[in-house]
Structure formats: C-alpha cells, structure tokens
C-alpha positions in Angstrom: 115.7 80.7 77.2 118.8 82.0 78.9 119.4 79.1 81.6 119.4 75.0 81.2 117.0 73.4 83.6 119.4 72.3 86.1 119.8 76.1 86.8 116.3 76.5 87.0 115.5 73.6 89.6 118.8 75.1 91.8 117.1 78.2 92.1 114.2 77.3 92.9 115.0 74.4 95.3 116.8 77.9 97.2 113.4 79.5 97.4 111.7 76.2 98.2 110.3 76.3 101.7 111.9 72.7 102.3 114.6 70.5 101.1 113.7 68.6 97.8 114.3 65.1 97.5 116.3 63.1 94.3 113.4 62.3 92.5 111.4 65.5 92.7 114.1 67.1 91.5 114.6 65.1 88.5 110.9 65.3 87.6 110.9 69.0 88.5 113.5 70.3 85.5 111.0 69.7 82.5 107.9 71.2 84.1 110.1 74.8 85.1 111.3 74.7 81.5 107.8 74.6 79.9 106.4 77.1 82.8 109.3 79.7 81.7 108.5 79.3 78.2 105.0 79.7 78.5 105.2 82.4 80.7 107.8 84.4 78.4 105.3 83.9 76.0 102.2 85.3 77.4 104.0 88.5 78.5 107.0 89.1 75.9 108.0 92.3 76.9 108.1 91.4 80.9 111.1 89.7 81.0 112.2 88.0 84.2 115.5 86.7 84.9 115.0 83.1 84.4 116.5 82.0 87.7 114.7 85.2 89.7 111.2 83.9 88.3 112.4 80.0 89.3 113.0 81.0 92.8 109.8 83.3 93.5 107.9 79.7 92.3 109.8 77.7 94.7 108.8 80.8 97.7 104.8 80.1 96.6 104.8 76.1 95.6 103.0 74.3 99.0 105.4 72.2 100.5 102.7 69.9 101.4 102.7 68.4 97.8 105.7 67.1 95.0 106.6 70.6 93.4 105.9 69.3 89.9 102.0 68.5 90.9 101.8 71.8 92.2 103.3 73.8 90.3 100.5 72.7 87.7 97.7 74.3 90.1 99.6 77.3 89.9 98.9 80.8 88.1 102.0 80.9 87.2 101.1 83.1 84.3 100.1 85.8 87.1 103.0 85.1 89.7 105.3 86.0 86.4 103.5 89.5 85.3 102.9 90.1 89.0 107.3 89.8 89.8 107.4 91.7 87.0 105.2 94.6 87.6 106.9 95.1 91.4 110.3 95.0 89.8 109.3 97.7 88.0 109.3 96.6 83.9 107.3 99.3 82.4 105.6 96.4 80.2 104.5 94.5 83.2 102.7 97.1 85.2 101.0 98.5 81.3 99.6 94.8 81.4 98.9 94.5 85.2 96.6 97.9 84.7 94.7 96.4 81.7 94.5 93.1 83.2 94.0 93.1 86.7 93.2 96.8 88.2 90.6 98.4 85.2 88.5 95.7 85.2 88.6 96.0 89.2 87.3 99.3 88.5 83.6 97.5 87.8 83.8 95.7 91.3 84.3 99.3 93.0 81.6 101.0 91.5 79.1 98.7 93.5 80.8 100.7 96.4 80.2 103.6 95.0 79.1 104.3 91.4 80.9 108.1 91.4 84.1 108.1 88.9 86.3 110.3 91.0 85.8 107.5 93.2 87.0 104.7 91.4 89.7 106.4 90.1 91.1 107.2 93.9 90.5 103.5 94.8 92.6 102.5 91.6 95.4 104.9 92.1 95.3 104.0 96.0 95.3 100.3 94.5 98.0 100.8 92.5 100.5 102.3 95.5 99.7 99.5 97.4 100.5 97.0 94.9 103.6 98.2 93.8 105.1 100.6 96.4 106.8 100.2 99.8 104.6 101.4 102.2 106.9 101.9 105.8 108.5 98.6 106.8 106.0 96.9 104.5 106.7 95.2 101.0 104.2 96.3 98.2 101.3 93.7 98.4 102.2 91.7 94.9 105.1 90.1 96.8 102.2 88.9 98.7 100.5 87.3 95.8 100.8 83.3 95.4 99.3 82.7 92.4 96.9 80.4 94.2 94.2 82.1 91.8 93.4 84.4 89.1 95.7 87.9 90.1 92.7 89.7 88.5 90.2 88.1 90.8 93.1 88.6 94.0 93.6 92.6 92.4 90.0 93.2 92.7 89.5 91.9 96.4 92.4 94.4 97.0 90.9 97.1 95.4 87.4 96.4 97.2 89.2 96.3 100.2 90.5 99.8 99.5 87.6 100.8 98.9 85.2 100.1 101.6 88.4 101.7 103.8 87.7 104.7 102.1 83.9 104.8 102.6 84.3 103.8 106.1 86.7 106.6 107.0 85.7 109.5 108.7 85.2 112.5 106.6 88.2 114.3 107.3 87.8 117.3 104.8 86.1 120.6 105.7 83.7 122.0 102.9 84.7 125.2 101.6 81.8 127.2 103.5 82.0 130.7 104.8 84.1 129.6 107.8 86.6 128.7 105.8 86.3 131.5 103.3 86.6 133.8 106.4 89.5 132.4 108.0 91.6 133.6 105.2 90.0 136.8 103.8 89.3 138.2 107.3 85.7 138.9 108.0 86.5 141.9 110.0 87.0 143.7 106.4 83.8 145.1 104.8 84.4 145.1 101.6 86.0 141.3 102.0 83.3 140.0 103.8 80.3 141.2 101.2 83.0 139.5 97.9 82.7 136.4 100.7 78.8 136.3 100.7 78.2 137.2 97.2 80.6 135.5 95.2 81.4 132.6 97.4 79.3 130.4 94.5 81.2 131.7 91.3 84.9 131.1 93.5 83.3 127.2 94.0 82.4 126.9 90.2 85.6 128.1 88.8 87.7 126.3 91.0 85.7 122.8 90.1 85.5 124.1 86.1 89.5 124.6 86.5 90.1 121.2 88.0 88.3 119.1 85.7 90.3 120.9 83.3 93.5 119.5 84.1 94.7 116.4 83.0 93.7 112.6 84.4 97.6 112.5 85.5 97.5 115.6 87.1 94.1 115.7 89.2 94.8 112.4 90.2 98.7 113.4 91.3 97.0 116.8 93.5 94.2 113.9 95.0 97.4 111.7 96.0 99.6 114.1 96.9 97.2 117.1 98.5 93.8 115.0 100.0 95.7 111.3 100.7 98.9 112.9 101.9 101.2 110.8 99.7 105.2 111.9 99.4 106.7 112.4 96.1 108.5 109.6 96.8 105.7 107.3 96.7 104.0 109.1 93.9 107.1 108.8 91.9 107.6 104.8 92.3 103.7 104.3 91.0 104.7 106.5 88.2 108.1 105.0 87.6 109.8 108.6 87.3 112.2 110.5 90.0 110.7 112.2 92.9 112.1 115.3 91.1 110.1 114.9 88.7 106.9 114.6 90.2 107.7 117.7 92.6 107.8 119.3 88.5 104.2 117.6 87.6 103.0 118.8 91.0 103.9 122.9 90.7 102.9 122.8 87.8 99.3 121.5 88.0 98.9 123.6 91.1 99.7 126.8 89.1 98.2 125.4 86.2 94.8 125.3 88.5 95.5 128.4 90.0 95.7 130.2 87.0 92.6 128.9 85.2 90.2 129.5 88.5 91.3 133.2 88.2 90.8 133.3 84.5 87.2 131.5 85.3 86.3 134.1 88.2 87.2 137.4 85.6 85.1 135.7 83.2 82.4 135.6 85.8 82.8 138.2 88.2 83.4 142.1 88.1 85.8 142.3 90.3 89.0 144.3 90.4 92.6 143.0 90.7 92.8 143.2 94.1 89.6 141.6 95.0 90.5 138.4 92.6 93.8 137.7 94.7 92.2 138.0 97.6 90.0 135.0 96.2 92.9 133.4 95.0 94.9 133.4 98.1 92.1 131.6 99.4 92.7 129.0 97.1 96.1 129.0 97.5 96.2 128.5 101.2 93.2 126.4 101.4 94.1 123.6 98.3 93.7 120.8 100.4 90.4 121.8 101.6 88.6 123.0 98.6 90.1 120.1 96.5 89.0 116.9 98.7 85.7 119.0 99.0 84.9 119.4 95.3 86.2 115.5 94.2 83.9 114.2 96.6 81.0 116.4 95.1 82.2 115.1 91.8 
C-alpha cells in the first residue's frame, strides 16, 4: 500500500463534510488502512490512488456519526470499483458491467421482455453512469455506497427504462409516405418498385442489421435513434471520438451494402432501380432503423 495511514486519514479529513476531532482521528487510521486493503483486494486490477479513494470516503461518510462507525456500514467495496469505473480503469468498468449493469438487465425485462430493449436501456445506462451529460457529472459520482451498487445500478437502469416506455414514439414507420417522399411518387415506374417491393426493401434492411455486430447496431441505435455525439459514444467506449466517427461509417456502409446485396438476392430489379431503394435507405437511416429495433 503506497501511503502510511496518517496520509490516508489527511485526505480524507479534506473530503470530510466537517472538521474531525483528536480522537476520531486517531481511531480513524487503522480502519482506512484495512478498508484500502480490502478493497485493493476485491478489485486488483482497479487501482485507485490511495489518497483519491481516502477522500471520496470522507465526501460519503454521514457526518452525523464517528467516521470509524460508519465507515463500517459502508459499501466501500462498491464506492471503490464505482471511482474507478468513472475514472476510466478499463478493469473497473469490465467489472462494473458484469457486476452491477448485466444482472440489471433481468430487472428491465419486467419492463419489457424484448432484447433490443434491454440492450438500449443498458447502453443508455451505461452513458449515464460514466459520461458527462451537459453541466452534469456522470451519476456514479452520485453513488454513496449506502447500499449494494448492484441494487443502486438497477434502480438506475429501471429508471431508464420506464423513461423510455413513457416517451412518445418519436420515430415514423417506414410506410409508403415515407418511401414516397424520397423516390417521388409522381414517377411510374418508382411508384409501382414502392408498392410492390416495399416488403422485400423492409426484410433486407432488418436481415442486414442483425447482421452487424452487437458493438455496431448498438453504436447506429446511440448515435442515429438516441441522438448521442461521438463524443459521448467515445467516453462509454473508452476510445477517441475519431475513432468512433471510423466504427460509425463503417457500420453504416457495412449495412448499406448488405441490404443491397439482400434486395438482388430477392428482387429482379435493375441497377438503377436498386439505388433508387438504397437512397432511400440512405437518407432515411434514422427512420427505418428506430422502426425496425422496435419491431425487434
């Protein structure tokens, strides 16, 4: 353990919400020493810099109560992997995601038993958790360690949830209105591909997206249905907005690509009749992918 106790107790007497007196103090050194230890313990590869982790305890001890007393009511187990996890130890947020948010996974599908569901309430979850949102610090600052972070990650993540069923349905389904608006229904020969293939355009698109990886539907969900910057989506994946603009073209030409290999495979249809289908898709991505993960 990098620092002595006395270290430990000065830090966290400077996150303490009041002063400490002589004798908490003195009883205070032993019981931050074995909290550390234990803590270092349960997540080994989440290290904390002892005096950082010291202070964060003295922000969430009650000053209603000696420190030493409760500090042993505490989850301090929790308040350690949950500092850890917002400061961005690739370790910490593996464990946090075992731990805390997939089991939270079981509470969400008594909102609503649909998979595409609970993985949107997880990733939004998971945001919220860990990233800035506007002036507001991600929501495992907030956590005290008052009780079990698995039990305080799944009222989160139920929380998100029933937001999400309450919200008004904001996406369009990819009808003939839609499908209009872009091919132009004054065109004959447009407007008979619209009525008669409309079906084969909807089941390549939604055999093309399930074909893409977990990391990238989810990324197109984020980014295209919830609206989320790649700034955001690159501080829940721990990788450079850059990087994520990458992940994003790609999947998108990646989907593209296979929904005009599913519609030849399907339809008879020349050249220029498939990219007028696909700059459909194109220009309505949004739209046809919020409509087909909530069918899914």
């Amino acid at each position: 353990m990098a620092n002595v106790p006395s270290e430990l107790v000065a830090a966290f007497r400077g996150g303490a919400a009041r002063p400490l007196a002589s004798d908490e103090e003195a009883g205070l050194a032993p019981v931050l020493a074995e909290v550390l230890t234990r803590c270092e313990r349960a997540w080994p590869g989440a290290w904390l810099v002892p005096g950082d982790f010291a202070a964060h305890l003295g922000r969430h001890t009650p000053a209603d109560a000696p420190p030493a007393q409760t500090l042993a009511t505490l989850c301090c187990e929790d308040l350690y992997l949950a500092l850890a996890a917002v400061e961005g130890h690739r370790a910490a947020v593996e464990a946090l995601d075992a731990t805390a948010l997939v089991p939270a996974g079981r509470a969400v599908r008594r909102v609503e038993d649909s998979t595409a569901f609970v993985d949107e309430v997880l990733q939004l979850t998971r945001l919220r958790l860990l990233v800035e949102e506007g002036v507001r610090a991600p929501r495992l600052k907030e956590y005290a360690g008052r009780g079990p972070l698995r039990r305080w990650t799944e009222a989160v993540a139920l929380g998100v949830a029933l937001s999400l069923k309450r919200k008004p349905d904001r996406t369009t389904p990819l009808d003939d209105a839609v499908i209009a608006a872009d091919l132009g229904a004054a065109d004959p020969e447009l407007e008979h591909i619209r009525h008669r293939y409309r079906p084969a355009f909807r089941a390549a698109f939604a055999e093309s997206l399930a074909a893409l990886s977990p990391r990238d539907r989810n990324l197109l969900r984020l980014g295209l249905v919830q609206g989320l910057g790649v700034e955001s989506l690159g501080a829940l994946h721990q990788v450079h907005a850059s990087t994520v603009s990458r992940w994003m073209a790609k999947a998108r030409s990646t989907l593209l690509e296979q929904t005009r290999e599913g519609l030849a495979r399907r339809l008879a249809l020349n050249t220029s009749q498939l990219d007028s289908l696909l700059r459909v898709l194109d220009g309505n991505l949004d739209v046809s992918l919020a409509s087909l993960l909530k069918e899914g």
